[in-house]
C-alpha positions as CSV (number, residue, x, y, z in Angstrom):
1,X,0.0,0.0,0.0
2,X,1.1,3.8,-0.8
3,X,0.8,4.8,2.8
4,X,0.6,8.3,1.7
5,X,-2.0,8.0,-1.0
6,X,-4.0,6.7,1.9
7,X,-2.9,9.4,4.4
8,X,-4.0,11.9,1.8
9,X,-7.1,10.2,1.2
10,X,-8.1,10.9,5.0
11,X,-12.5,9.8,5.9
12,X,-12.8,9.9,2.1
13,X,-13.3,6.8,0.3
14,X,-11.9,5.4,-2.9
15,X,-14.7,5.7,-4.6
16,X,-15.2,9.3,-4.0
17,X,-11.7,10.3,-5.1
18,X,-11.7,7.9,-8.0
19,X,-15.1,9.6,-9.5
20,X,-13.8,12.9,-8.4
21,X,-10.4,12.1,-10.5
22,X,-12.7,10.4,-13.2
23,X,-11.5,7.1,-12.7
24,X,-13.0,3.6,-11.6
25,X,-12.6,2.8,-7.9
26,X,-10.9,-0.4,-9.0
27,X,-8.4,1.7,-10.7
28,X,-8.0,4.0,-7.7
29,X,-7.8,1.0,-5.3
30,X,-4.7,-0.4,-7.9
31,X,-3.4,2.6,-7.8
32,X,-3.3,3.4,-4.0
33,X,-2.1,-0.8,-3.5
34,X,0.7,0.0,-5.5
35,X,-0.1,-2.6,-8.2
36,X,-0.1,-0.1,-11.1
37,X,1.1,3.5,-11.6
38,X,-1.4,6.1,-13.3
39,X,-0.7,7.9,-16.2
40,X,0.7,11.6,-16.0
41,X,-3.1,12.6,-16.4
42,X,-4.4,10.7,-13.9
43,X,-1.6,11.3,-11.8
44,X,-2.7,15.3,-12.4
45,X,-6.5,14.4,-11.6
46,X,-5.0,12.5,-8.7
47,X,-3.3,14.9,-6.9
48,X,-6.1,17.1,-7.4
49,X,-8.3,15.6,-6.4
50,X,-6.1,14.2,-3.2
51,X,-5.1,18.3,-2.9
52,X,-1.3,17.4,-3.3
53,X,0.9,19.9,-3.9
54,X,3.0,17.5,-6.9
55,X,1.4,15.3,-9.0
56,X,5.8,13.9,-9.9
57,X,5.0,12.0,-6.1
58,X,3.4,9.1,-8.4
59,X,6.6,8.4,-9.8
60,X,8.9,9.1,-7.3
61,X,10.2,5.3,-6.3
62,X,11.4,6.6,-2.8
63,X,7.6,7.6,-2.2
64,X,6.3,4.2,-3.1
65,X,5.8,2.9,0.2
């Protein structure tokens, strides 16, 4: 799990991120699990939508965990 994903995610759920990201919650879930990596859109919607200041932290390996 992306331990910050979920951090950021707070008493939100998946699903409300994911549809406010335009993604599925499956694909949000993936995502936050660590099992795949958005794209650089997504990533964009993502951090958005998570109200992170740097949508890069997706693909930063040292922030994987």
């Amino acid at each position: 799990m992306i331990k910050w994903m979920f951090e950021a995610r707070g008493n939100r759920t998946q699903a409300e991120i994911a549809n406010e990201a335009g993604i599925t919650q499956q694909a949000y879930s993936a995502i936050e699990r660590g099992d795949m990596r958005p794209s650089v859109e997504t990533a964009k919607r993502l951090a958005k939508a998570l109200k992170l200041p740097d949508w890069i932290r997706f693909f930063d390996d040292k922030q994987a965990s």
